[in-house]
C-alpha positions in Angstrom: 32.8 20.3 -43.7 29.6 20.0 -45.6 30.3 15.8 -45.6 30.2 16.1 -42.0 27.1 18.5 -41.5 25.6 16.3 -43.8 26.3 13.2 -41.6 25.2 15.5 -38.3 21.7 16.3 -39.7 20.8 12.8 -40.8 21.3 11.4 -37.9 19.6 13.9 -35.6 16.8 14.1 -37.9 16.9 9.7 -38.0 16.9 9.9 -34.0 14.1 12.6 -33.6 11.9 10.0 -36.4 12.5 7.2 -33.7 11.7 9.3 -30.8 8.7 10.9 -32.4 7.5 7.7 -34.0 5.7 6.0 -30.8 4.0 9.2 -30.1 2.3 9.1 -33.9 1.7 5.4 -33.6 0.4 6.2 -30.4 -2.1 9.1 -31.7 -2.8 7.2 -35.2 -4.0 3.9 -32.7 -6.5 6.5 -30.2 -8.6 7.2 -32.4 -11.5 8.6 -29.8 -8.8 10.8 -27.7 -9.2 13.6 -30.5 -7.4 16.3 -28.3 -5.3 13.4 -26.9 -3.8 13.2 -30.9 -3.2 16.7 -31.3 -1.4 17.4 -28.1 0.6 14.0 -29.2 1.2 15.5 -32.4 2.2 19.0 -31.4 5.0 17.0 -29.1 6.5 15.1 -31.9 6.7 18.4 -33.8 7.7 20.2 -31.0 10.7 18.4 -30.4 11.2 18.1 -34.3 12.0 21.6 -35.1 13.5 21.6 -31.4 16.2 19.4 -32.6 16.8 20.9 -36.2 17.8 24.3 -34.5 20.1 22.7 -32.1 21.8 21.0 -35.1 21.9 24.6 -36.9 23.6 26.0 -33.4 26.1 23.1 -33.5 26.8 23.6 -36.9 27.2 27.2 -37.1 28.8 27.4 -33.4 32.0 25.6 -35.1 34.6 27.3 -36.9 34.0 27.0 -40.8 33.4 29.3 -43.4 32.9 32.9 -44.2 29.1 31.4 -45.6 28.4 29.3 -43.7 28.8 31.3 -40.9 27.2 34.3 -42.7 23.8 31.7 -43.3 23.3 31.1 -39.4 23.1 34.7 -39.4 20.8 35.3 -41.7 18.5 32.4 -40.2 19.0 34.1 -36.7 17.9 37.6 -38.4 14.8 35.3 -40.1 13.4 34.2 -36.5 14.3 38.0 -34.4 13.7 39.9 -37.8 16.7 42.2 -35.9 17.8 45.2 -37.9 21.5 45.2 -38.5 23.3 47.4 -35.8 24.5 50.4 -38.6 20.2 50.9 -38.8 19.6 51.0 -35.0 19.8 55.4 -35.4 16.1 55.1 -37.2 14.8 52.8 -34.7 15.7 55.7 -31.6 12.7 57.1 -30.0 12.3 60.3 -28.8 12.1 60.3 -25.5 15.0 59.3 -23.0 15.5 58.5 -19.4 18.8 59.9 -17.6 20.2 59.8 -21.5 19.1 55.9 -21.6 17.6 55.8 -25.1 15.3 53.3 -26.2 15.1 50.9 -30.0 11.5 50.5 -31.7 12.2 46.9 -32.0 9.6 44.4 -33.6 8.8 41.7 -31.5 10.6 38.5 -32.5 8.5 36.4 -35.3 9.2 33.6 -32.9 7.4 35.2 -29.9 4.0 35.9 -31.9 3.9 32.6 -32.8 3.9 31.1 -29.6 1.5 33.9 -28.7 -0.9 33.6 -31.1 -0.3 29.7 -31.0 -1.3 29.8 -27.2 -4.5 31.4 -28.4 -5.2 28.9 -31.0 -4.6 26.1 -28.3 -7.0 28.5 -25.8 -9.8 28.3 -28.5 -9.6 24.6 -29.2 -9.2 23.8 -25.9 -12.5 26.0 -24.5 -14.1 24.5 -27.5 -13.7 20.9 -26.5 -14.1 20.7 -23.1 -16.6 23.4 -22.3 -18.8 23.6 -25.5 -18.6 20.0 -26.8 -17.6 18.1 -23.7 -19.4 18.4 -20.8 -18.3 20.8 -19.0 -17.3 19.6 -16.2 -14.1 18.8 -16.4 -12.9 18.2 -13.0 -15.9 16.3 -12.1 -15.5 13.9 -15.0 -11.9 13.3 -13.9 -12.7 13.2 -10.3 -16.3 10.4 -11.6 -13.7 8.4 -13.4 -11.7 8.0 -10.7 -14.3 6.7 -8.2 -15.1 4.5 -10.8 -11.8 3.0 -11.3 -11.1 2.9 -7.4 -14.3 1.2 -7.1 -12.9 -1.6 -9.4 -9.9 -2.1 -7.8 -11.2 -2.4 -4.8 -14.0 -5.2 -6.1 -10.7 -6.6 -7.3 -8.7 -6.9 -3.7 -11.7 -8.4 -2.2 -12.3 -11.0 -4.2 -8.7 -11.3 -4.0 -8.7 -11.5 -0.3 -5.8 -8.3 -0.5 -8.3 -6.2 2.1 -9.2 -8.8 4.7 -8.0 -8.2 8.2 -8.5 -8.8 11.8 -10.5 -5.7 11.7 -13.4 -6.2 8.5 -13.1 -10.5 8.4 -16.5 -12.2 8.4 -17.7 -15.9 8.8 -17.9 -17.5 5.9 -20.8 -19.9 5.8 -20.8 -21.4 2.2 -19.6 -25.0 1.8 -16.5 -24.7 -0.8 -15.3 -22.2 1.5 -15.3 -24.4 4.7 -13.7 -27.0 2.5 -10.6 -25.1 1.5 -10.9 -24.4 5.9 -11.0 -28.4 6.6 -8.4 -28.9 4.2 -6.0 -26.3 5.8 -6.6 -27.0 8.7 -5.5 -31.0 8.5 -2.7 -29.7 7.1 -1.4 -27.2 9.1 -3.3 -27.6 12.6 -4.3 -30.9 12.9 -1.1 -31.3 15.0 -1.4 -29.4 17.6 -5.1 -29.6 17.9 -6.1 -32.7 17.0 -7.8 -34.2 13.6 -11.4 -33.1 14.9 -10.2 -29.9 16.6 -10.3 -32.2 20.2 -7.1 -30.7 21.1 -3.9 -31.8 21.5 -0.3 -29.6 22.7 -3.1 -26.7 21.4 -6.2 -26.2 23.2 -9.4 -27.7 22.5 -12.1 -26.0 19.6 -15.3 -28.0 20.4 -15.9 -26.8 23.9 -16.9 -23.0 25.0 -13.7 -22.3 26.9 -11.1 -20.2 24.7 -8.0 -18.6 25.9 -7.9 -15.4 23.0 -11.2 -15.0 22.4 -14.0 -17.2 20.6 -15.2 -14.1 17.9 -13.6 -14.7 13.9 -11.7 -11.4 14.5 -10.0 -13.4 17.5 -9.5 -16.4 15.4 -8.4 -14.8 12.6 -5.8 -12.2 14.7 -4.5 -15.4 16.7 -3.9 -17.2 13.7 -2.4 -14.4 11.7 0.3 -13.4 14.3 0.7 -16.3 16.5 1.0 -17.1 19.8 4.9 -17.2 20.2 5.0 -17.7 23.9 2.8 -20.7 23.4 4.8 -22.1 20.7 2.3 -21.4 18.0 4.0 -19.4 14.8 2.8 -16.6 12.1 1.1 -18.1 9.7 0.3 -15.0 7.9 3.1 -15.7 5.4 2.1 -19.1 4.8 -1.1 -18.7 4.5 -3.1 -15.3 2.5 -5.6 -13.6 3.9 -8.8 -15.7 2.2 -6.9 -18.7 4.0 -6.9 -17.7 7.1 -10.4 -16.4 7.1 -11.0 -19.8 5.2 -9.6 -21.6 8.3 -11.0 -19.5 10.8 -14.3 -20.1 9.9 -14.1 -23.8 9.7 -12.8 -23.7 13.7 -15.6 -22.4 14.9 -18.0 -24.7 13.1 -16.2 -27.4 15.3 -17.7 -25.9 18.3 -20.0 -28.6 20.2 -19.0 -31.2 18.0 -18.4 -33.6 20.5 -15.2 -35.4 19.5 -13.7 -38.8 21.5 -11.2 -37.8 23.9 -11.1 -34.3 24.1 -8.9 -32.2 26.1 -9.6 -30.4 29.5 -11.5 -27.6 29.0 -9.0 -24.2 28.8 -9.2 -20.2 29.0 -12.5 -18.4 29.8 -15.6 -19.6 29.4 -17.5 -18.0 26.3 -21.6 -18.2 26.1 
């Protein structure tokens, strides 16, 4: 029996190390998170002692000897400091309600220690973030936030993540008209002709348009298609920073002038 309990307890206390490992590493490696590293601590130990008394209710829960049983009875009496029941007569008080009688217990040593343990953690916790911190707790948390929205955010636009038909702008700088010409011999050149003259797809260089001649046009044609026309959805093909790419590049065609361009089509746009 003891072989066994033996065996039991190393290798809950060998899993609660592992478990309870990452969190120290983690609290050894902050260094600057001060209260981070004792709530981080407090865990591991926590679910130390957590797991050490479930092994002692396994074990003693079991059938076994008259000592063994008699120790987890003893440690139970250690944490609720109960009286035994032949000593409960001292504890009576004197008053009684409808002959229900009531015991002087102590309170458990278990309770008082998370009691006074919760006022410990009050303290420290007052101390840090209203004396030495700022203050302002919630307005630090809600700052930092801003701040790291404000990031990702820079990130998806430069990304091109946030263009749409609704925010796109002309783009008038040369690489980006480049990457336009480029796409655009490769993907529209087709339909519309080399020098956007126009071919099965209407002409770019004149001031007739069929779905409008702003960059939120182009870029919304362009992005859904024109499936009744026979002109797909490029917006899997192509991202966002593509398109506007591409979109931008079209209207620089306007007035250009090309040989044989095609009949003029739409409404005329000023």
């Amino acid at each position: 029996m003891k072989v066994i309990n033996n065996k039991k307890l190393f290798i809950i206390v060998f899993l609660m190390f592992i478990l309870s490992s990452p969190i120290l590493a983690q609290t050894s490696a902050g260094g600057g998170d001060d209260l981070g590293s004792i709530i981080k601590i407090m865990v591991a130990v926590t679910a130390f002692l957590v797991a050490i008394i479930m092994w002692l209710v396994l074990v003693y829960s079991e059938k076994g000897d008259d000592a063994e049983v008699s120790g987890f009875k003893k440690f139970m009496q250690v944490i609720n400091q109960r009286p035994p029941i032949e000593e409960e007569q001292n504890l009576l008080l004197d008053h009684d309600f409808d002959g229900i009688k009531e015991l002087n217990n102590k309170i458990p040593p278990w309770f008082m220690a998370i009691f006074y343990g919760s006022i410990i953690w009050a303290v420290i916790y007052m101390v840090d973030f209203h004396v030495i911190g700022s203050g302002n707790v919630q307005e630090d948390e809600y700052a930092e936030e801003v701040r790291v929205a404000a990031m990702e955010r820079e990130i998806l636009n430069k990304s091109g993540s946030l263009i749409n038909e609704d925010n796109v702008t002309v783009l008038d700088d040369a690489a980006a008209l480049a990457n336009g010409k480029d796409i655009f011999v490769k993907n529209c050149a087709a339909c519309h002709g080399m020098n956007g003259e126009g071919l099965v797809g209407p002409n770019f260089t004149d001031n007739y348009w069929i779905h409008g001649n702003k960059i939120n046009d182009l870029f919304r044609t362009i992005k859904y298609g024109v499936p009744a026309k026979g002109m797909i959805s490029w917006q899997t093909q192509l991202d966002p920073t593509q398109i506007q790419e591409v979109a931008s590049y079209i209207l620089t065609l306007k007035g250009t002038n090309p040989p044989n361009p095609k009949a003029p089509e739409g409404d005329l746009f000023e």
